[in-house]
C-alpha positions in Angstrom: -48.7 -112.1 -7.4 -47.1 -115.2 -8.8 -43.7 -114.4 -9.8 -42.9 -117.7 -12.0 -45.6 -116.4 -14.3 -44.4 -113.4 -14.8 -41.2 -114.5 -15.4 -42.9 -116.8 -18.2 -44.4 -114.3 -19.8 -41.3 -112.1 -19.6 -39.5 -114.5 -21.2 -41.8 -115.0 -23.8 -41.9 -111.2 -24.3 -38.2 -111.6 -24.4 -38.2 -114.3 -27.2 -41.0 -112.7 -29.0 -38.4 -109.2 -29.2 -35.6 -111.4 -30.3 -37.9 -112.8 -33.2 -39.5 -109.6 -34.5 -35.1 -108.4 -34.4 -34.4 -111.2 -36.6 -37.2 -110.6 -38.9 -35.9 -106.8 -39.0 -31.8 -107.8 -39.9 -33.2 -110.5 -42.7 -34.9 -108.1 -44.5 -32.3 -105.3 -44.6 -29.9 -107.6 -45.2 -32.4 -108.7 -48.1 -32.5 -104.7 -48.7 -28.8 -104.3 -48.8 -28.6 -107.1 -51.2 -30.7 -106.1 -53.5 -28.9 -102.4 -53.6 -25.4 -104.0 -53.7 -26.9 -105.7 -57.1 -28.3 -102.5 -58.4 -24.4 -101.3 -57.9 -22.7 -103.6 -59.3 -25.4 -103.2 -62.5 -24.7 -99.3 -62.3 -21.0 -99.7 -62.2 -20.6 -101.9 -64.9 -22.5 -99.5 -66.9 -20.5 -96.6 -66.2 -17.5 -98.8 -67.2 -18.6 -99.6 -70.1 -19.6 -95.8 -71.0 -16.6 -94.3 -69.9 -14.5 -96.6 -71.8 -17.2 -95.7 -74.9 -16.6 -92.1 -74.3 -13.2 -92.4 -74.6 -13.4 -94.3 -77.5 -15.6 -92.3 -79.3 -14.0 -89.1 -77.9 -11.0 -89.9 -79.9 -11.6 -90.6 -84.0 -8.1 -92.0 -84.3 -8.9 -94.4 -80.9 -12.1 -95.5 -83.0 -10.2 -96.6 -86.1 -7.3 -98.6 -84.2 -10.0 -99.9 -82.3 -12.3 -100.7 -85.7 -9.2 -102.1 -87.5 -7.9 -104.3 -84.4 -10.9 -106.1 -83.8 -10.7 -107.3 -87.5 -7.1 -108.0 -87.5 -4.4 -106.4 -84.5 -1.9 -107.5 -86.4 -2.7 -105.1 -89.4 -2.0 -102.2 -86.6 1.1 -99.9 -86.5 2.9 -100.6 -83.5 1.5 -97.2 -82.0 -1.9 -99.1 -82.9 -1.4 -102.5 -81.3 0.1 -100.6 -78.1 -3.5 -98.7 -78.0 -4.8 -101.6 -78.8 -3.7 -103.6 -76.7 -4.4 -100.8 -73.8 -8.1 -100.7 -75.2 -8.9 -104.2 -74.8 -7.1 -105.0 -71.7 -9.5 -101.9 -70.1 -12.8 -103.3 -71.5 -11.9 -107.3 -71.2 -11.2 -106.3 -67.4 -14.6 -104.8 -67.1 -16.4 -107.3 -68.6 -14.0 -109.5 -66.1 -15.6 -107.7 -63.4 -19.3 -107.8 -64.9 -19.2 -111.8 -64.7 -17.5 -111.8 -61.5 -20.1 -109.8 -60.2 -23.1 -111.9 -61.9 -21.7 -115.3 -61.1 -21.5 -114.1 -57.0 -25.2 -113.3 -57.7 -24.6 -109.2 -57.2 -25.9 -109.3 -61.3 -29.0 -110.3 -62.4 -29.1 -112.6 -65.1 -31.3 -110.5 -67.0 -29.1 -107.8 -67.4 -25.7 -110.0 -67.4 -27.7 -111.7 -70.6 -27.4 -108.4 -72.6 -23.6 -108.1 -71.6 -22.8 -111.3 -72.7 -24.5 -111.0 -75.5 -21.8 -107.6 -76.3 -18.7 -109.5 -75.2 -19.8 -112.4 -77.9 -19.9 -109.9 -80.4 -16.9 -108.2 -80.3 -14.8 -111.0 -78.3 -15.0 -113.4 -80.9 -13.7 -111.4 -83.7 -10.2 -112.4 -84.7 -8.2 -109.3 -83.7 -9.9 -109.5 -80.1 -9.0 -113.3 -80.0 -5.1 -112.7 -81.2 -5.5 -110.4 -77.9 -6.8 -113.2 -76.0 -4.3 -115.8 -76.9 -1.2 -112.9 -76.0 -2.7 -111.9 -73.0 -5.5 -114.3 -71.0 -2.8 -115.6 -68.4 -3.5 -111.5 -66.5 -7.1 -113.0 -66.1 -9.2 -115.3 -63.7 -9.0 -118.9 -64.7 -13.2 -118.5 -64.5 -12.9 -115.7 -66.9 -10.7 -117.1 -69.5 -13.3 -120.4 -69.5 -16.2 -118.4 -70.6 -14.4 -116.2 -72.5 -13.0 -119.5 -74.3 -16.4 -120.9 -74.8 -17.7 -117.9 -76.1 -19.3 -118.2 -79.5 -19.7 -116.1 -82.4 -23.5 -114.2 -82.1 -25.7 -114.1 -84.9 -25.7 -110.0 -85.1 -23.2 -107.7 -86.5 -20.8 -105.7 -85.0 -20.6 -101.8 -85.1 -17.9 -101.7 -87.8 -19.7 -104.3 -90.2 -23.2 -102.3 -89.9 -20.8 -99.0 -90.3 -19.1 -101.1 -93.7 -23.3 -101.8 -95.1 -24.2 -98.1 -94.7 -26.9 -98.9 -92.0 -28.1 -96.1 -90.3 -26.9 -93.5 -93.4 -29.9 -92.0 -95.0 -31.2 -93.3 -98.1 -28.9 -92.4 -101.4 -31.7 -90.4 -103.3 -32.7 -91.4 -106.3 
């Protein structure tokens, strides 16, 4: 028995095992990666609709939050406290949302959609009087996009609520 060729070929077997292990760790690290975006995806979306529920949960949180996207100013001071508590929990989410998409843990598909939200609510003028109070408690990253958002070509919730859409025909 030659033992220099089984010492090649148990090497071999040895370096073949190594390869087939780092084959195995890329692709759950490939796996893990992918799941870790699917998180960050779900997260933001339960952010978002707790935030909603509380919102919506509350008629009197819904018209401070109506009014002081228009104009915070125009708020009691109970109001622009709320207000102010309101948007600093949803500007930190979305904070968090682009954080996550600009790491790569976001898709761009569905960071496209939130963007598309924060344009058309951060733009108004009571969410920029916010912004101008408050954008130093955010990541310099953050406040550029933030600053170079512009204003989207849909309406908001309280402008569609203003035109009756969705209200059932007035009969005739």
């Amino acid at each position: 028995m030659n033992w220099a060729a089984i010492g090649a070929v148990s090497d071999m077997l040895g370096a073949i095992a190594v390869v087939l292990s780092l084959v195995y760790v890329a692709a759950q690290v490939r796996h893990n990666t992918d799941a870790l975006s699917r998180a960050a995806s779900a997260d933001a979306i339960a952010g978002i609709r707790h935030w909603n529920e509380n919102v919506i949960g509350d008629p009197a949180l819904a018209r401070i939050f109506s009014r002081g996207v228009e104009d915070m100013n125009a708020l009691d001071e109970d109001g622009r406290i709320r207000f102010i508590i309101l948007m600093l929990n949803l500007i930190k989410t979305f904070e968090d949302m682009h954080y996550q998409f600009s790491k790569g843990a976001m898709e761009p598909e569905v960071w496209q959609g939130w963007e598309e939200l924060g344009r058309i609510y951060f733009t108004r003028q009571g969410v920029r009087q916010y912004w101008g109070e408050r954008r130093q408690v955010f990541s310099p990253v953050f406040q550029a996009w933030m600053e170079g958002l512009k204003p989207p070509t849909v309406r908001h919730v309280g402008q569609m609520a203003a035109e009756g859409v969705g209200r059932p025909p007035a009969s005739a």
